[in-house]
C-alpha positions in Angstrom: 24.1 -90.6 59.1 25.9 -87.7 60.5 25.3 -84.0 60.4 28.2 -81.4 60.5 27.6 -77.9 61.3 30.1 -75.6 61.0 30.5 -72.3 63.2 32.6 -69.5 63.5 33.1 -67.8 60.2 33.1 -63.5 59.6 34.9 -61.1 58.5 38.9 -60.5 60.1 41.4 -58.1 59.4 44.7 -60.3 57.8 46.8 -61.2 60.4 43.9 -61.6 63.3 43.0 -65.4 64.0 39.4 -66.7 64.0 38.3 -70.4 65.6 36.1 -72.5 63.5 34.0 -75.4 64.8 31.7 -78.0 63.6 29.3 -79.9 66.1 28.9 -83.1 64.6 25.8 -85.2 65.5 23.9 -88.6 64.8 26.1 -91.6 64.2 29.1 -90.3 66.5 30.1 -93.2 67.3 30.9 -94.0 63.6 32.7 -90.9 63.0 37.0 -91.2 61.9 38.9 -89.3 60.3 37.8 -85.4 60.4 38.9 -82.5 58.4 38.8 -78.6 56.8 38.6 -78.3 53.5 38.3 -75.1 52.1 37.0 -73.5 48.6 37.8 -70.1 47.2 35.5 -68.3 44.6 36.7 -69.2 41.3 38.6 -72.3 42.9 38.5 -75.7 43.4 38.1 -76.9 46.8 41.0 -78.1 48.8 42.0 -80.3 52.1 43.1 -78.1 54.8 43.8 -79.9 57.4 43.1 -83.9 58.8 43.0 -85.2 61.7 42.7 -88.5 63.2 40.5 -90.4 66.1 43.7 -90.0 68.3 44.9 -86.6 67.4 46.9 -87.0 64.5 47.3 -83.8 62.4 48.0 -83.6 58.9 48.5 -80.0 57.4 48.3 -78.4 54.0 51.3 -76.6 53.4 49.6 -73.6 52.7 48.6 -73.1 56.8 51.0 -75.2 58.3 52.4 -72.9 61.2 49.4 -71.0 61.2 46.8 -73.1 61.5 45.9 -75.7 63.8 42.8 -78.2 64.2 42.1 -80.2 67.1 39.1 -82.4 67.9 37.0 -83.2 71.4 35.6 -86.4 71.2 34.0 -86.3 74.2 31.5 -83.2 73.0 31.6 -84.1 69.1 33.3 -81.5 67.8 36.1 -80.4 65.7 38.0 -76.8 65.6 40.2 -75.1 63.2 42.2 -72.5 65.1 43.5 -70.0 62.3 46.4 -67.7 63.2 47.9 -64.7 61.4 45.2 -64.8 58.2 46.0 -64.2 55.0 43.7 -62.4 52.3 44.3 -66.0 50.5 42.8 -67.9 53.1 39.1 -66.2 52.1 37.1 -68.8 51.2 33.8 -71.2 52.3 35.2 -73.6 54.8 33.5 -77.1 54.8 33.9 -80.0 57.9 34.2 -83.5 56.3 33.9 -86.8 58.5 34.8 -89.9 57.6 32.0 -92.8 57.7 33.2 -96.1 59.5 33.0 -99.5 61.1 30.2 -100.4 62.7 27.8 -98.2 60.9 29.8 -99.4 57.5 31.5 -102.7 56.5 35.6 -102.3 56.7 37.4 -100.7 54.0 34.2 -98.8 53.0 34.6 -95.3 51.6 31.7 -93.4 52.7 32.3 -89.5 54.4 29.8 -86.5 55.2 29.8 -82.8 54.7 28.9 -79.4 56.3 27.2 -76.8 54.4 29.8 -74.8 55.1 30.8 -71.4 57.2 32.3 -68.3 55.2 36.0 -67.0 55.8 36.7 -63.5 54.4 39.8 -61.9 55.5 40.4 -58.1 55.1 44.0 -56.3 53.8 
């Protein structure tokens, strides 16, 4: 089991940057891949951003140059730094974890959710 609570979220003016977090507790030590995914009203919800156990980033092209998401291990917890908002980036952003080896046998597809933190940018 791990929880994931996200932080961070209000109300910006576009182009003003926010940092997003989500402490991430319980089975750490089982915790991979991380992400942002993000849903707008009226939209389905999409991946953001991904990033590995060792750093590896993985962008939407949507944020990419904007955005960036970095992780600390050592205290849990993952960040979304967001740069230069766009009215378009309003939405409910959600932290996903993957679930793996040794709380789950290899090759097992098992990942966690926030609750979510709201984004709503002003024009």
């Amino acid at each position: 089991q791990i929880d994931l609570v996200e932080s961070g979220g209000g109300l910006v003016q576009a182009g003003g940057s926010l940092r997003l977090s989500c402490a991430a507790s319980g089975d750490t030590m089982c915790i991979g891949t991380m992400g942002w995914y993000r849903q707008a009203p009226d939209k389905e919800r999409e991946l953001v951003a991904t990033i590995t156990s060792g750093g590896s980033a993985n962008y939407a092209d949507s944020v990419k140059g904007r955005f960036t998401i970095s992780r600390d291990n050592d205290k849990n917890t993952l960040y979304l730094q967001m740069n230069s908002l766009k009215p378009e980036d309003t939405a409910v952003y959600y932290c996903n974890s993957d679930y793996v080896p040794p709380c789950v046998p290899e090759s097992y597809d098992m990942n966690y959710w926030g609750k979510g933190t709201l984004v709503t940018v002003s024009s």
